[in-house]
N, C-alpha and C positions, 0 to 999 in steps of 0.2 A: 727302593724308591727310584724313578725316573721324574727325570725334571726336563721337560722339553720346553725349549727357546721359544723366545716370536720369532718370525721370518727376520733376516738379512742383519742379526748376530753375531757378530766375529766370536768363534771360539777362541780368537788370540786376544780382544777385546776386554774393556776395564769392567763389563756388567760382568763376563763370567770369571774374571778374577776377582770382583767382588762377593760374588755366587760362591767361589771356592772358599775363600777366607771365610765365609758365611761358615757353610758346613765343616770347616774343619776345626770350629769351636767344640765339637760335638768327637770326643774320643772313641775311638775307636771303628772308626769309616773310613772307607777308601772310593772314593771317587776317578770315575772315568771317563772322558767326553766321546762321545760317538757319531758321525751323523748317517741319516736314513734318508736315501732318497726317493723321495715319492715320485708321480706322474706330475704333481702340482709345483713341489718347490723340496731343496733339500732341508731336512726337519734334524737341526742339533738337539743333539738329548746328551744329559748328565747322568751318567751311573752313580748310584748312591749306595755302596755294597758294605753291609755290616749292619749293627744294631742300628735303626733308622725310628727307634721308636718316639726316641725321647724330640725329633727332630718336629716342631711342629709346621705342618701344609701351609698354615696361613702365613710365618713368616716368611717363608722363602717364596711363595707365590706373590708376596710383595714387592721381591725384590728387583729390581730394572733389568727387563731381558726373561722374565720368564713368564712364560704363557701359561704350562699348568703343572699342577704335578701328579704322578700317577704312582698308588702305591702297589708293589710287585708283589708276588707269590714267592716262594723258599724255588719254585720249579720254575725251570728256564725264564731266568732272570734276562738273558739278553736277547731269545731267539724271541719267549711269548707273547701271548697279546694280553694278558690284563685289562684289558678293558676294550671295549666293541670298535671305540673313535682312534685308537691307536693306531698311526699308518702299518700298511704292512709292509714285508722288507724287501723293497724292490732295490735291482742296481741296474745299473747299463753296463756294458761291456762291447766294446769291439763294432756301437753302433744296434745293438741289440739291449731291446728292454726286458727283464725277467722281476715281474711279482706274484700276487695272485688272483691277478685279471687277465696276464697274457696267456700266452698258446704259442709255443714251438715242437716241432716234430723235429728230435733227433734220429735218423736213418741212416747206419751204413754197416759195415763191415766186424763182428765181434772179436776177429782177428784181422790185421790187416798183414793179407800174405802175398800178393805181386804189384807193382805199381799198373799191371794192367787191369787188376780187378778194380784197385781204388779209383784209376783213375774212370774205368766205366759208371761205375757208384756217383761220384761226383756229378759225371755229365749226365746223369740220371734225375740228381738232386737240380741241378741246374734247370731244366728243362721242364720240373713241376713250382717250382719258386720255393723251393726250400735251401737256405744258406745255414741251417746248421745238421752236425755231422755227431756220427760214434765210430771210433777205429781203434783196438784197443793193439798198442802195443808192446806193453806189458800184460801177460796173461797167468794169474795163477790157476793151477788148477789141481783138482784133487787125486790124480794119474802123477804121480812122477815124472812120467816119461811120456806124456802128452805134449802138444805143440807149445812153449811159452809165452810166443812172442818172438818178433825178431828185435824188439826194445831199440835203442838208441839210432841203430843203423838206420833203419826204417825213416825217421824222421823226416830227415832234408827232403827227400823227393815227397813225402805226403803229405810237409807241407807245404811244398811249388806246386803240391797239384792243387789241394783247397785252394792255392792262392787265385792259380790258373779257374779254375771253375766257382770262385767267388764264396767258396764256403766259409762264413764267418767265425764261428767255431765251433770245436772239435771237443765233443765229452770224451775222456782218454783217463783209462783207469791206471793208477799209480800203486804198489804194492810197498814203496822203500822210499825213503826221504831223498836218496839220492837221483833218484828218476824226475821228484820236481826240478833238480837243478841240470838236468841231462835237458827236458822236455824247455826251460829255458835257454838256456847255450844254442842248441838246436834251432830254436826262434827266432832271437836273435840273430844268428850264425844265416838265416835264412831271408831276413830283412824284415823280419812279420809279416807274412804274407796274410795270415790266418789267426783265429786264436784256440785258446785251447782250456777247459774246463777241466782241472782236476777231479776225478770222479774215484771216491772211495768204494770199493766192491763192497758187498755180504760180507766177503770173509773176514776184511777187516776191519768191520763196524763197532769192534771195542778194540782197538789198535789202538791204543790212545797216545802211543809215541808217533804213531804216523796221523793222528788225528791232532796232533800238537803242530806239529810238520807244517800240513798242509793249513790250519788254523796261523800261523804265525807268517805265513807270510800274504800278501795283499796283493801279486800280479795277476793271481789267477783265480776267480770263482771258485767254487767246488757244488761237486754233485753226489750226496751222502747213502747210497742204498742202506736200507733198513736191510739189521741182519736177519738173517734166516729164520736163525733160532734162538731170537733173545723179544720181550717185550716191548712195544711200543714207546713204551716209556722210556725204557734202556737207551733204544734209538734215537729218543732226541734228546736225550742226556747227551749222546754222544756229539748230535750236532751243537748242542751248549758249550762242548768240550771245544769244539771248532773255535766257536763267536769269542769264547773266553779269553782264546789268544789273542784276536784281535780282527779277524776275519769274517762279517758275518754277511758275505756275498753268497750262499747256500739255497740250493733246490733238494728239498727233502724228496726223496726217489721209492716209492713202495714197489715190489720186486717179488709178493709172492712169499710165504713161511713156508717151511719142512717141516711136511708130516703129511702122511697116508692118506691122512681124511679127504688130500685134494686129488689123488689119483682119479682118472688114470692122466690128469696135469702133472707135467714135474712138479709144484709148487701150488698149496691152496691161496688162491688169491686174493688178497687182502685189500681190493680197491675200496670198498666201504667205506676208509679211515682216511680217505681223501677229503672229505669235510670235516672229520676230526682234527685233521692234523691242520685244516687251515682258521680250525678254531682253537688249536690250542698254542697253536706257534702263527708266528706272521711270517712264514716263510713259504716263497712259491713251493708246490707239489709235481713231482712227477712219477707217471705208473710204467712198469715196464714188462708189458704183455708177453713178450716171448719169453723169456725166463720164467714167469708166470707159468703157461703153459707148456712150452717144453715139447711144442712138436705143430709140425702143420696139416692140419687136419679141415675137413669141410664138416658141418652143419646140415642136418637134410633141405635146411631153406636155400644151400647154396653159397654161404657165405663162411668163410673162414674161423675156426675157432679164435682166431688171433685178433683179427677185425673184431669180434665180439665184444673180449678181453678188454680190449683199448678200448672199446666203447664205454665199456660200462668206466672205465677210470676218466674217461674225458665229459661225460654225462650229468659225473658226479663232481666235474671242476677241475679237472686237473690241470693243470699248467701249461704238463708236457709230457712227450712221451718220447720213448726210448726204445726202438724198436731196430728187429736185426733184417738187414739184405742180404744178398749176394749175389753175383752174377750168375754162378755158376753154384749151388748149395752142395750137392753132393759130390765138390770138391773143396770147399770148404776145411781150415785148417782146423776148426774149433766151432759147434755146434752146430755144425749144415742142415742138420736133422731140424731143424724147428726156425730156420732164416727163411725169408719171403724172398721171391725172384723180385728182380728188378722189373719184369713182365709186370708186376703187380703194384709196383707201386705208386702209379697216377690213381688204383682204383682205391689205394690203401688212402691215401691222401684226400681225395677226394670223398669217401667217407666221414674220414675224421673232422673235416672241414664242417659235414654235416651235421656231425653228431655235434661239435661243438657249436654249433648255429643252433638247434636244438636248447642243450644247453640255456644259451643269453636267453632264449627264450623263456626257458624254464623260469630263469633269474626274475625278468622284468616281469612275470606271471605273478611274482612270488611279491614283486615290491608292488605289483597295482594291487594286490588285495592286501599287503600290509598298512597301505598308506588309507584305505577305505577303513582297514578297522579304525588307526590314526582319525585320524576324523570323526570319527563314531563317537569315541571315547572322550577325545576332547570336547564334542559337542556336549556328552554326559558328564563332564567333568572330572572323568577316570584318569586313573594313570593307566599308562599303556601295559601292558605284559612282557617283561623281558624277554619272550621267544619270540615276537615281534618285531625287536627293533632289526635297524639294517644301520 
């Protein structure tokens, strides 16, 4: 059960301690208060976790301070949507808004290996109006003795260069609980120039001590890649694991499943379940094409297997996308084979711009003839068809 407030409710307030006292007549419930901020205003909700049976909608929708109540599903209790008019789970950050009507292009470096690469990246990003970034430096990988990262070191100067070239923040994958308190120290240590999105890899998409980790603390977003090779469902289980603790600042990231079927791509790619996932969870979506694909290749039309990729997950709504540069690729520490020159990324950008304007278009296509049948119906005195509403 979710119990969401009117506007301008104090959760420290005598309604929601009335609201509390209410529900905990009722044994064996745990309640939790949470808030969601929308584009409109921020929306306080009450977690109502346990047997909610016996709990009846009319009393507690009586009660002063509550607007309505929504009864949940067993399945993601704090990320889903439940019902169509539920806001979806937007946050700010660092000056940047992320739901599931924005659109951010993260562009840089899958390893970040000299301050002169990063900092050409940056004045790269600068120069197309992009302020958010990817630099990973922590890197696991399935080689032993492949490049890992230069981790902690790296820091200070990458982030005085985001600061210097305005990058707002930085998706940066973490493999060990200790890395989010490195990647803090570090920021601090550097005055905040920048910010920085904890971003869980594939590999540890059932890490569920480092999905506690980064769920439990509240400075930094996160950015959750679906694993490789686990099902859908598994993966937002896991971002449920996230919200659980207590953090459900979350961009669900699709990246592509292992298996053959998608040769000769590293990865079959799974952008499809980009309107899935923004129908089963309220959480923004991001797709990430070059992992997907797994190489940079042309199209006889001229256009890049990669540009395609991203299209088709920006087409279908996606948030955001995650995609690899480099100055220089086939020097590259870590995946050169499949990074875009920096030569290409005003055309990459510029694309994506497109397809996304496409897109809105798509959208408002879709609510002028939803609203025509609306009207139809109502005129006949129908009820609408639930694949209908908006």
């Amino acid at each position: 059960m979710i119990i969401i407030l009117k506007p301008d409710i104090d959760p420290s307030g005598p309604e929601v301690k009335q609201i509390l006292n209410t529900l905990h007549y009722y044994q064996g419930v745990q309640t939790r208060i949470s808030g969601v901020t929308g584009k409109e205003r921020k929306v306080i909700e009450i977690y109502v976790i346990g047997d909610t049976s016996r709990i009846p909608d009319e009393e507690v929708e009586r009660l002063p301070g509550v607007e309505k109540v929504v009864r949940v599903s067993k399945k993601y209790r704090l990320i889903g949507r439940h019902r169509e008019d539920l806001e979806s789970l937007g946050f700010e950050y660092n000056g940047l808004y992320f739901d599931q009507d924005s659109f951010h292009i993260f562009a840089g470096l899958c390893a970040v290996d000299t301050p002169q690469n990063v900092e050409k990246m940056f004045k790269a990003l600068r120069e197309v109006g992009i302020t958010t970034s990817r630099m990973g430096a922590y890197k696991p990988r399935t080689n032993p003795y492949s490049f890992q990262g230069h981790g902690r070191k790296c820091l200070p100067w990458l982030f005085e260069l985001a600061g210097k070239y305005g990058v707002k923040c930085i998706a940066m994958e973490v493999t060990k609980e200790i890395h989010i308190e490195e990647i803090y120290e570090e920021l601090e240590r550097a005055g905040r120039p920048t910010g920085v999105m904890l971003q869980i890899g594939t590999r540890n998409a059932q890490n569920f001590e480092l999905l506690k980790a980064v769920g439990s603390q509240k400075e930094f977003p996160v950015l959750y890649k679906r694993g490789m090779g686990i099902t859908l469902e598994e993966s937002l289980n896991a971002c449920e694991y996230i919200a659980s603790e207590g953090n459900r600042n979350i961009i669900f990231c699709l990246r592509g499943v292992k298996t053959n079927l998608g040769d000769p791509h590293r990865n079959l790619v799974d952008f499809a379940h980009v309107p899935v996932v923004k129908s089963l969870t309220r959480l923004p979506v991001c797709v990430d094409p070059t992992h997907s694909v797994g190489r940079r290749h042309f199209a006889p039309d001229g256009i890049q297997e990669i540009f395609h990729i991203a299209a088709q997950g920006v087409i279908a709504g996606a948030n955001a996308i995650l995609v690899e540069f480099h100055p220089n690729p086939e020097e590259a520490l870590c995946d050169g084979p499949q990074a875009l020159t920096l030569e290409e990324l005003p055309h990459f950008v510029e694309d994506m711009r497109l397809v996304r304007e496409a897109y809105l278009a798509r959208k408002a296509l879709a609510q002028k003839y939803a609203h025509r049948i609306i009207s139809r119906e109502a005129h006949n005195g129908l009820s609408l068809p639930s694949a209908c509403a908006f």
